[in-house]
C-alpha positions as CSV (number, residue, x, y, z in Angstrom):
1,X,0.0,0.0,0.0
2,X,2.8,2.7,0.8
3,X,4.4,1.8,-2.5
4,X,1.2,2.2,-4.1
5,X,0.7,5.9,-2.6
6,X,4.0,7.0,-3.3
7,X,3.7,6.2,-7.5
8,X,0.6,8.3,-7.8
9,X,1.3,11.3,-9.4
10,X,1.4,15.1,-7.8
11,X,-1.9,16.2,-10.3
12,X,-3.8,13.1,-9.3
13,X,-3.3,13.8,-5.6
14,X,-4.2,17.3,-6.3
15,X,-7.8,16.4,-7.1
16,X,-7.9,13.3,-4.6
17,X,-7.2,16.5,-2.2
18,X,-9.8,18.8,-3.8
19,X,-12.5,16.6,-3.9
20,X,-12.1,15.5,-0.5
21,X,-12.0,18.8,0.6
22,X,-15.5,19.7,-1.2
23,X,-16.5,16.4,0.7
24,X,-15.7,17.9,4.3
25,X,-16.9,21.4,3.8
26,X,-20.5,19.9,2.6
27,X,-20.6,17.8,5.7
28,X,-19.7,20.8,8.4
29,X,-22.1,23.2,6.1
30,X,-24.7,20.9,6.7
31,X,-24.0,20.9,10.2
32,X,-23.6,24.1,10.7
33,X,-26.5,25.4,8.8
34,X,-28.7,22.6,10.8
35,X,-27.6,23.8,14.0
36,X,-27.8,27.9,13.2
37,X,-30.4,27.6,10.7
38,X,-28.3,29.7,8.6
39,X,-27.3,28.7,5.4
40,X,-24.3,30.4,3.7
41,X,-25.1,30.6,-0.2
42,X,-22.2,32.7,-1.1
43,X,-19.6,31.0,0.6
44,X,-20.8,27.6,-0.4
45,X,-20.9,29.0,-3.9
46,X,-17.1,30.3,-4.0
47,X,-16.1,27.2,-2.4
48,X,-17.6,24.8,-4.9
49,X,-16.8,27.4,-7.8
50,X,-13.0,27.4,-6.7
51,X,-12.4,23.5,-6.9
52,X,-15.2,22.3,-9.5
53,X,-12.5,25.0,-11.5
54,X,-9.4,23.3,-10.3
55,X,-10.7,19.8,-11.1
56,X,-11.2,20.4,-14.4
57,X,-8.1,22.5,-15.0
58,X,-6.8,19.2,-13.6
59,X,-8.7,17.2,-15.9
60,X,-8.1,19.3,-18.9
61,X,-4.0,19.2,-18.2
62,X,-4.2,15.7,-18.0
63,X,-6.2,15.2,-21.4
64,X,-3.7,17.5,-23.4
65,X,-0.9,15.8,-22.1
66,X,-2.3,12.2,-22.8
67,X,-2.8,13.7,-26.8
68,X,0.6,14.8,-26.7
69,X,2.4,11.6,-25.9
């Protein structure tokens, strides 16, 4: 398993990362807006905004360089 982690490469971690972090804030805004009954639109829009965009940047650099080779 430790091998394993250590050949995957920096970009796919990168979106491994993202999409975990999308994962987390959905379950503490949940939370959070259950508990306060206050949701936060904008912020839940910025944060989703921000790393849908870098997951497909991600996606996009890995397409090109898969056509290149």
């Amino acid at each position: 398993m430790v091998r394993r982690i250590g050949t995957i490469k920096d970009l796919t971690k990168y979106v491994v990362f993202s999409i975990i972090v999308v994962i987390i804030y959905t379950i503490a805004e949940f939370v959070t807006s259950t508990i306060t009954g206050i949701s936060h639109d904008v912020l839940t829009g910025c944060v989703y905004g921000f790393f849908a965009g870098e997951i497909v940047l991600c996606g996009m650099i890995k397409i090109f360089k898969l056509k290149r080779e």
